[in-house]
C-alpha positions as CSV (number, residue, x, y, z in Angstrom):
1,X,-32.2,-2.5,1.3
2,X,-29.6,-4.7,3.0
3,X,-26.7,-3.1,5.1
4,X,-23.8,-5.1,7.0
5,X,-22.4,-3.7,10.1
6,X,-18.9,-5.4,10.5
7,X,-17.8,-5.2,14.4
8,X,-15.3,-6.2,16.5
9,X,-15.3,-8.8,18.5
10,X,-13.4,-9.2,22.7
11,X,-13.5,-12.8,23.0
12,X,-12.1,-14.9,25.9
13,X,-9.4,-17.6,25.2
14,X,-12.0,-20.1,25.2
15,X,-14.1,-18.5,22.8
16,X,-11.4,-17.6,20.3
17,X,-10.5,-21.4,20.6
18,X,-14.4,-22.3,19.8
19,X,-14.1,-19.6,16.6
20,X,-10.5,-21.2,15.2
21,X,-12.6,-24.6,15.6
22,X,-15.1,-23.3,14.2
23,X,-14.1,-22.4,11.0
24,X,-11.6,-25.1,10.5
25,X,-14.7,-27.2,10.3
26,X,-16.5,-24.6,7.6
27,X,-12.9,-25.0,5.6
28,X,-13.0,-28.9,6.4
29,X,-16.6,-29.5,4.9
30,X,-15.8,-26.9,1.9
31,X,-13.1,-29.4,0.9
32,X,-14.8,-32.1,1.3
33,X,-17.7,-31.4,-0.6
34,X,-15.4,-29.9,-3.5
35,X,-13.6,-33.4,-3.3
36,X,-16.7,-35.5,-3.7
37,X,-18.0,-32.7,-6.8
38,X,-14.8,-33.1,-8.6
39,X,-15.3,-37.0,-8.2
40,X,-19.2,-37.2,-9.8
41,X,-18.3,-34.6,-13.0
42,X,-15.2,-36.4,-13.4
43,X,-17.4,-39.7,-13.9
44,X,-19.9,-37.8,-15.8
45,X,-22.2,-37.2,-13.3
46,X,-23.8,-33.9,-12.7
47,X,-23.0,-33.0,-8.7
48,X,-25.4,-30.8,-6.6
49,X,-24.9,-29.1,-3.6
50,X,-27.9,-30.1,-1.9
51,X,-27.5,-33.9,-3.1
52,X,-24.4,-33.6,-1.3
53,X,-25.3,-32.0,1.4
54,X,-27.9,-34.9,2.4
55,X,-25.0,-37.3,1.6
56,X,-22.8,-35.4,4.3
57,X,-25.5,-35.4,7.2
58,X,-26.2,-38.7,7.0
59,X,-22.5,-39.8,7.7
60,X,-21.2,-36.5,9.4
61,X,-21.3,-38.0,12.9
62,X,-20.1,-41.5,12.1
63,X,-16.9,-40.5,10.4
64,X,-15.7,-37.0,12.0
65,X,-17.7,-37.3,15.6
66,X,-15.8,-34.4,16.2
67,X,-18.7,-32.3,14.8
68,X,-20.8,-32.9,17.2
69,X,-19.1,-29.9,19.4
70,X,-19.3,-27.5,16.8
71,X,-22.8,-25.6,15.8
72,X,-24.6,-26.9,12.7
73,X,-24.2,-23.8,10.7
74,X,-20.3,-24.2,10.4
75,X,-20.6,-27.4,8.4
76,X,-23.9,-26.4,6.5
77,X,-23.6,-23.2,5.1
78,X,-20.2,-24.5,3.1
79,X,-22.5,-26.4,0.6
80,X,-24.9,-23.3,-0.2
81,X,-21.3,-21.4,-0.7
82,X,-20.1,-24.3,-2.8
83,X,-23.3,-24.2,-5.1
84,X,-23.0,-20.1,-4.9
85,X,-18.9,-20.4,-6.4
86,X,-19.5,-23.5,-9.5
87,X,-22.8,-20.7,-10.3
88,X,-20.9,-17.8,-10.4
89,X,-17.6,-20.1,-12.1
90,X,-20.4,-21.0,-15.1
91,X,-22.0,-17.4,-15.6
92,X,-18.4,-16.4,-16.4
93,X,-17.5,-18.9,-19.0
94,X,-21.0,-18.4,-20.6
95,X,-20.1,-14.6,-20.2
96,X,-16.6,-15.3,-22.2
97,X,-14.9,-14.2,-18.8
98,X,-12.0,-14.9,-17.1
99,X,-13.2,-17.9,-15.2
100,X,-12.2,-18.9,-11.6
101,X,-12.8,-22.6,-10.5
102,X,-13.4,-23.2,-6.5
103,X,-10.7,-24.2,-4.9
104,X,-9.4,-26.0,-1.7
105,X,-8.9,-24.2,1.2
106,X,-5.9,-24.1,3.0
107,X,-5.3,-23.7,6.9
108,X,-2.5,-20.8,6.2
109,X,-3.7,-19.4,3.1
110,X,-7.5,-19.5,3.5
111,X,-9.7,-16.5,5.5
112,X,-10.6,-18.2,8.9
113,X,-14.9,-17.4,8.6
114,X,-17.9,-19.3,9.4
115,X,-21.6,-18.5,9.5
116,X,-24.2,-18.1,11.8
117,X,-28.1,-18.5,10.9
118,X,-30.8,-15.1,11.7
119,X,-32.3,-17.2,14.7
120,X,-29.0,-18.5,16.0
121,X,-27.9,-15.8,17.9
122,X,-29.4,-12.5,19.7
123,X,-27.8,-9.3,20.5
124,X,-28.0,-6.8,23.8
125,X,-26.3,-3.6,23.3
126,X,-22.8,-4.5,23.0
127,X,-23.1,-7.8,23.3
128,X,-24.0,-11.0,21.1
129,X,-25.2,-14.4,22.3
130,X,-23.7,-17.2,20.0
131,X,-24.5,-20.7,20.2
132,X,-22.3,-23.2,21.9
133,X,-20.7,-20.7,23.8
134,X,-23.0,-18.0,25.3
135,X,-22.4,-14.4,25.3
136,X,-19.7,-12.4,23.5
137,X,-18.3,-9.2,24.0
138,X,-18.7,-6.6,20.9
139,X,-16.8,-3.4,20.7
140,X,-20.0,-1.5,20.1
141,X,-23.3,-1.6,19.2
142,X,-25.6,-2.8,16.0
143,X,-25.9,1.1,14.0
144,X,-29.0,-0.5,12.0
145,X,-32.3,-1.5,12.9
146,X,-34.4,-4.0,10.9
147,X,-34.7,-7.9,10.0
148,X,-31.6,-9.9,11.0
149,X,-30.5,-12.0,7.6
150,X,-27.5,-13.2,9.5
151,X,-24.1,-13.0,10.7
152,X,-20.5,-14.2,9.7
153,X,-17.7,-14.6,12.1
154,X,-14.6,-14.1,10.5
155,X,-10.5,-13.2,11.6
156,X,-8.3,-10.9,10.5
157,X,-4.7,-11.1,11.8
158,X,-5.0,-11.9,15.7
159,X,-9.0,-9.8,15.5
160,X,-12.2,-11.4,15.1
161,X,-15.0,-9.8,13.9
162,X,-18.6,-10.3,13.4
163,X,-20.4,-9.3,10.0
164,X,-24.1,-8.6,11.0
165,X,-26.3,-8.4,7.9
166,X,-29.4,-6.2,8.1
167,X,-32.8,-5.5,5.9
168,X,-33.9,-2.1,6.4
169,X,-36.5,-0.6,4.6
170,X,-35.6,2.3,1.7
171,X,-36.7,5.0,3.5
172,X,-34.5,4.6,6.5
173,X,-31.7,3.7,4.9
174,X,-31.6,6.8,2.9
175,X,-29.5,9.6,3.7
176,X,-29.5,13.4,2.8
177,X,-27.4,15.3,0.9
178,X,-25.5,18.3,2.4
179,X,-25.3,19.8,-1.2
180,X,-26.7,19.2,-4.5
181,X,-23.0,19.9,-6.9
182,X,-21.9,18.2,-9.9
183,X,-18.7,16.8,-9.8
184,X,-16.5,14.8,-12.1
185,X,-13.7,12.5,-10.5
186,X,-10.2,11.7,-12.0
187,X,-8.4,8.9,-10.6
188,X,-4.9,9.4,-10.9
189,X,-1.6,8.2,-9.2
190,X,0.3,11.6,-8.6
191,X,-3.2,12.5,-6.6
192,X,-5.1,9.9,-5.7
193,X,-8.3,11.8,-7.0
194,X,-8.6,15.1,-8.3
195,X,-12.3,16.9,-8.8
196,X,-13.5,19.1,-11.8
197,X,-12.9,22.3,-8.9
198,X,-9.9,21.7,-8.9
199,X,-9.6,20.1,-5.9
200,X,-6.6,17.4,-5.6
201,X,-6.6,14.8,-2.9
202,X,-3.9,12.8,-1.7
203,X,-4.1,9.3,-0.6
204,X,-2.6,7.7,2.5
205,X,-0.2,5.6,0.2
206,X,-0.3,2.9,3.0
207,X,1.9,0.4,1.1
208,X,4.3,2.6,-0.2
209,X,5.3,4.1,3.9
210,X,5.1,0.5,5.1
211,X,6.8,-1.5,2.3
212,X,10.4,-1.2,4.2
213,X,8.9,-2.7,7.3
214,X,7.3,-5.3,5.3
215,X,9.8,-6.6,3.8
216,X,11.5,-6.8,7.1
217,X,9.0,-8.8,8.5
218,X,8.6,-10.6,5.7
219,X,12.2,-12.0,5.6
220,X,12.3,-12.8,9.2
221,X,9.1,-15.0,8.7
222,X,11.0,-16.5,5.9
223,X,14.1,-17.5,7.9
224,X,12.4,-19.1,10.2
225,X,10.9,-21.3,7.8
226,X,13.7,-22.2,5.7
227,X,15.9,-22.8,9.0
228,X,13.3,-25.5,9.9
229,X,13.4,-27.0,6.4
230,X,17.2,-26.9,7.2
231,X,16.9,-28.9,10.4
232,X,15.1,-31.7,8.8
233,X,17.7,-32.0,5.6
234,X,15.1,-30.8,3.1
235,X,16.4,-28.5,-0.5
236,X,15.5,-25.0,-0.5
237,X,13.3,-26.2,-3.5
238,X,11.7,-28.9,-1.6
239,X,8.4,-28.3,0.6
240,X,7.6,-29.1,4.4
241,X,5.7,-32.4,4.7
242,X,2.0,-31.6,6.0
243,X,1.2,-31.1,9.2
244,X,4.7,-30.4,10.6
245,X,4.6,-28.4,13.9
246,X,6.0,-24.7,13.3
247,X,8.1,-23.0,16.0
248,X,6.4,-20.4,18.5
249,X,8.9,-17.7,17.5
250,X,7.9,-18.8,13.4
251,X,4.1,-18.2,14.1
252,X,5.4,-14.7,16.1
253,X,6.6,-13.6,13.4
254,X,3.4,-14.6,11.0
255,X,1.1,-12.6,13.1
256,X,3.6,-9.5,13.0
257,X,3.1,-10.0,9.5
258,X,-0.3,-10.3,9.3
259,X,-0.9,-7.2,12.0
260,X,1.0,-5.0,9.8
261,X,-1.0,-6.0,6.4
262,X,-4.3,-5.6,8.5
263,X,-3.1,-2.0,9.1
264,X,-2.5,-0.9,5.7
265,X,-5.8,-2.5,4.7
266,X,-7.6,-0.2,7.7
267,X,-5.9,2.8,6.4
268,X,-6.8,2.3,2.7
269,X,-10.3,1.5,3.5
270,X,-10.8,4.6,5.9
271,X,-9.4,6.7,3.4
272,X,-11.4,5.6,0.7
273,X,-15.1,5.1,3.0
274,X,-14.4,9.1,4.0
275,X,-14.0,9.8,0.5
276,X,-17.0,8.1,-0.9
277,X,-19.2,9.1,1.4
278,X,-17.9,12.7,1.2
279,X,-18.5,12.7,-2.6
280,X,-21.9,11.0,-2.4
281,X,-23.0,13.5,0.2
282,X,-22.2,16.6,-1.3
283,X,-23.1,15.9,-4.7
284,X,-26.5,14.9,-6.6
285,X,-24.2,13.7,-9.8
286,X,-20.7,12.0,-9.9
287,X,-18.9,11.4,-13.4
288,X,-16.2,8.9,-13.2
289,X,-14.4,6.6,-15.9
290,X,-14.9,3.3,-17.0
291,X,-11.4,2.2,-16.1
292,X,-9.7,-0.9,-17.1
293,X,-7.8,-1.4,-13.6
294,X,-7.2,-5.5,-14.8
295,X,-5.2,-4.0,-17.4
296,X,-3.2,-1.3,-16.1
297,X,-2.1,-3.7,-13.0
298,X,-0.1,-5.9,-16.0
299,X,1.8,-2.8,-16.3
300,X,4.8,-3.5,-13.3
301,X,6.2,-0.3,-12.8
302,X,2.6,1.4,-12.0
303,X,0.8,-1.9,-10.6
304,X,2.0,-0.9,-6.6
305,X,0.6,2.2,-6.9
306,X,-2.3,1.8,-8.8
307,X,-3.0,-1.1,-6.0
308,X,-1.9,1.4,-3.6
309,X,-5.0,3.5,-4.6
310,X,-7.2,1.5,-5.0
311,X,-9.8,2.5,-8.2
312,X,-11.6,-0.8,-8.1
313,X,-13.0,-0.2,-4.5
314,X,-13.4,3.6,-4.7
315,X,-15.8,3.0,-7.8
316,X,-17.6,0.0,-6.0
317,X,-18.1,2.0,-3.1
318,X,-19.1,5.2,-4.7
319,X,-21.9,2.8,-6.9
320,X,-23.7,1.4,-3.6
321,X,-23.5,4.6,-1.6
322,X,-24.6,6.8,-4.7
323,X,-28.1,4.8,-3.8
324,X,-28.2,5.9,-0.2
325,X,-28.3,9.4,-1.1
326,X,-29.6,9.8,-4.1
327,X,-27.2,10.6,-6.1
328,X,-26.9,9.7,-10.0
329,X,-23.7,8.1,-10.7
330,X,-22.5,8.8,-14.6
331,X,-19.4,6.1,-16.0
332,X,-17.6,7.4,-19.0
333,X,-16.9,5.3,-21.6
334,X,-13.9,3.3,-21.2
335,X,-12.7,5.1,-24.6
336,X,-13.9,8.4,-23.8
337,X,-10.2,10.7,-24.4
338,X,-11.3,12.9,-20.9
339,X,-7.5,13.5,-20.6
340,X,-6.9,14.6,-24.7
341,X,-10.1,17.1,-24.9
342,X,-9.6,20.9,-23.9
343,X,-12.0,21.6,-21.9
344,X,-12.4,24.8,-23.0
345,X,-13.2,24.1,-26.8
346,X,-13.1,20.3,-27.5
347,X,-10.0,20.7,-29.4
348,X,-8.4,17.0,-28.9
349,X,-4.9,16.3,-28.3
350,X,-4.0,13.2,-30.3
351,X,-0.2,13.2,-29.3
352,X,-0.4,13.1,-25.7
353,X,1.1,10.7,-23.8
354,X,1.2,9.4,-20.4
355,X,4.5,11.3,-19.1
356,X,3.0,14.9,-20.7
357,X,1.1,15.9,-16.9
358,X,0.6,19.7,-18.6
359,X,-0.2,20.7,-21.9
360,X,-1.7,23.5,-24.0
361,X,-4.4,23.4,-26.6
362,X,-3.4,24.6,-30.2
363,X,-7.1,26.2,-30.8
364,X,-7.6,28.5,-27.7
365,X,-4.1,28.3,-26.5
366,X,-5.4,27.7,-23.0
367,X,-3.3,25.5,-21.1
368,X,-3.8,22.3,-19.0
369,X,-3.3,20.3,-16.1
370,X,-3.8,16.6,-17.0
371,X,-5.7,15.5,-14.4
372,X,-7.7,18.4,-13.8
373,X,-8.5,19.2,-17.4
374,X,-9.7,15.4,-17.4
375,X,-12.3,15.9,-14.0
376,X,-13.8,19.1,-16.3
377,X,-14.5,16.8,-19.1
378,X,-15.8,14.0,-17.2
379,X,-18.2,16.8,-15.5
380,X,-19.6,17.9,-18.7
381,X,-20.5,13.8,-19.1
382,X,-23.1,15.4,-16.6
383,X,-25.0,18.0,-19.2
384,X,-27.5,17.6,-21.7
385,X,-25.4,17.7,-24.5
386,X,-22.7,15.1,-23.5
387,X,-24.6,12.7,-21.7
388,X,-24.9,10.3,-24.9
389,X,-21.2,9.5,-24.6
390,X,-21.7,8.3,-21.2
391,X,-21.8,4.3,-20.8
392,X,-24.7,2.7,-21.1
393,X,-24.1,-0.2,-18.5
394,X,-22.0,0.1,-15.2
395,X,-21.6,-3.8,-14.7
396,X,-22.7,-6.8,-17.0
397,X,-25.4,-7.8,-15.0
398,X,-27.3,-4.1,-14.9
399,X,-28.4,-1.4,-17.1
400,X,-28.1,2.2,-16.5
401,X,-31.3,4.0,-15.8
402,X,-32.8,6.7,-18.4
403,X,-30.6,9.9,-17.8
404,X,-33.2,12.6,-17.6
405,X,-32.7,15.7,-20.4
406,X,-33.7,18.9,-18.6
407,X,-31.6,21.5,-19.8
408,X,-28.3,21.9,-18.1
409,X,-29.9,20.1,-14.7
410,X,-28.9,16.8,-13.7
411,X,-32.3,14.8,-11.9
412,X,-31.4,14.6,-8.4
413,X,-33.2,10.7,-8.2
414,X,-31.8,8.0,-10.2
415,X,-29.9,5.1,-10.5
416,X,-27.8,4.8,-13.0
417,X,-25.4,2.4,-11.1
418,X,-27.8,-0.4,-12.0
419,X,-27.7,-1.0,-8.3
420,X,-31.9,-0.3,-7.6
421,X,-31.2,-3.0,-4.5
422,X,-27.7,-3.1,-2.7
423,X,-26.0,-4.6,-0.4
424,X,-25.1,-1.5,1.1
425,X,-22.3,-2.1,2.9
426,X,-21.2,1.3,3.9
427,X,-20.2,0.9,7.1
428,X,-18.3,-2.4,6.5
429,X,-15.2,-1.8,8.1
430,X,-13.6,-2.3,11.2
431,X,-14.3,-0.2,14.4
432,X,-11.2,1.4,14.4
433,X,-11.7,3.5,11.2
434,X,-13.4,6.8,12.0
435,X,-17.0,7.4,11.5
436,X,-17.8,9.9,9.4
């Protein structure tokens, strides 16, 4: 099984110069390679990384002798991630999905991340040896022990951080369960999640506390820029040429920006890692729906707050960690009316809509709380009798494993995630999040 322990990085000046350098050159190579496959398909040629990459060595030091300071890695691994995004751009088409062509990178608009090769570096405790500039200092140590597959520098806001992957074997990865309950999960907006006990969890809302100050921010990195455009008699509609030198108070005010969107990304991501691992823990069966979150962001008045939640990441999390401990992970049908059925006698309420949050059941006369009634039904997903509703694939690429039929018990091993191998990356988040 392969983990990824993300940490942060206390570089000196010098080394944060060597990183920025660093993966300039990673971004400069990416375009360059892009540039030269967009030139041999449009001629009718069929480009390949590797081809490429031969091409690329055998000039690199001619035409940008620059590279000779930076570390070989930076302008390698670009071609392998070149070769990675025209696969994955091809599956999709032949998949009849929505299909995303690589694109350039741009300085401001790109992540700032390069990679670094298993044997290229070595770690002490809290510290990691880099090539080209020695050691630097990390905020604490590795968590895993195992085979080094390799490391990725990357930046967020004014922080850098290195992403150290790790292959452990199964058995130590695994973790215990405190608790062996069956629970189905109801993603909502009012709550963020509410359980088949009844339990209703609130999320942070991050964005929604921190939009005022956003837009603040935002607007005062945007009248910097437009008083520039001013000072060299450019249009409000026209663009800055390349290359033109931004002001110190301009870039000031862009890593404000940027601090305050790192912390609303740490406070979603510690909320929703305590959760997930909370749920996976305590529980050897999760139910949860098969929701279209692509299509419920084209809706604008619930697409902040949807985003706000975020469903996508709580499901991905939930189907890697549901590995770690052993616990079988159960997706509903996308179709599956969990909000419409009484969950008292399967009596289904065709005429509900999305305003009605309680309602009561014409057959037993019991009534309802929306989200609540939903989590029951998604928990019966985990009995012998509903489990044939239940999806039969989690993503494209993977099946579901056989759900065992054992009268009313739920086998505590299995993997119907489709995830038998995972990344893992449970603890992939910044230092500052709390450990749980």
């Amino acid at each position: 099984m392969q983990l990824t322990h993300k940490i942060k990085l206390n570089p000196t000046r010098e080394q944060r110069d060597y990183f920025q350098k660093a993966a300039g050159t990673s971004r400069f190579v990416w375009n360059w390679a892009l540039a030269k496959w967009r030139e041999q398909y449009a001629a009718g040629q069929k480009p390949n990384a590797m081809a490429l990459k031969k091409t690329f060595n055998a000039i690199k030091y001619k035409e940008f002798p620059w590279l000779i300071e930076m570390h070989r890695d930076s302008h390698s691994q670009p071609f392998a991630h070149l070769a990675k995004a025209w696969n994955r751009f091809f599956n999709e088409i032949k998949s009849n999905k929505k299909a995303h062509e690589p694109k350039f990178k741009k300085k401001s608009r790109s992540r700032d991340s390069f990679y670094i090769a298993n044997d290229k570096f070595n770690l002490n405790e809290r510290l990691i040896r880099l090539p080209k500039i020695g050691w630097v200092e990390m905020t604490e140590a590795l968590r895993f022990e195992g085979k080094l597959l390799g490391a990725t520098i990357s930046r967020t806001a004014d922080r850098w951080f290195v992403a150290i992957q790790v292959e452990m074997p199964d058995s130590d990865a695994k973790k215990t369960r405190t608790a062996n309950d069956i629970t189905g999960v109801d993603l909502g907006i009012k709550a963020a999640v509410t359980l088949s006990n009844g339990e209703n969890i609130q999320g942070p809302a991050p964005l929604k506390s921190a939009l005022r100050r956003l837009k603040i921010r935002g607007r005062s990195v945007s009248r910097k820029y437009e008083a520039l455009k001013k000072s060299m008699g450019l249009s409000k509609k026209e663009r800055l040429p390349k290359e033109t030198p931004l002001s110190n108070n301009h870039e000031k005010s862009s890593l404000e920006l940027a601090r305050l969107h790192s912390r609303i990304a740490n406070l979603r991501a510690d909320f929703t890692h305590k959760l997930t691992t909370q749920l996976c823990r305590k529980n050897q069966a999760i139910v949860i729906e098969d929701l279209n979150v692509a299509g419920m962001l084209k809706n604008e008045k619930l697409a902040r707050a949807i985003s706000d939640v975020g469903f996508g990441e709580i499901r991905r999390q939930l189907e890697y960690k549901s590995v770690r401990y052993d616990t079988r992970l159960i997706v509903a049908n996308r179709f599956y009316p969990s909000s419409k059925l009484c969950s008292e006698c399967g009596w289904k309420n065709e005429s509900l809509t999305l305003k009605d949050r309680e309602w009561t059941c014409q057959n037993c006369g019991l009534t309802h709380d929306r989200d609540k009634n939903a989590a029951l039904n998604l928990k019966r997903l985990a009995t012998t009798h509903a489990l044939p509703v239940a999806s039969q694939t989690v993503t494209n690429d993977t099946g579901l494993g056989i759900v065992s039929i054992s009268v009313g018990k739920v086998t505590p091993v299995s993997y119907d995630c489709g995830l038998k191998v995972t990344s893992g990356q449970e603890e992939n988040r910044e230092h500052i999040c709390s450990h749980f």
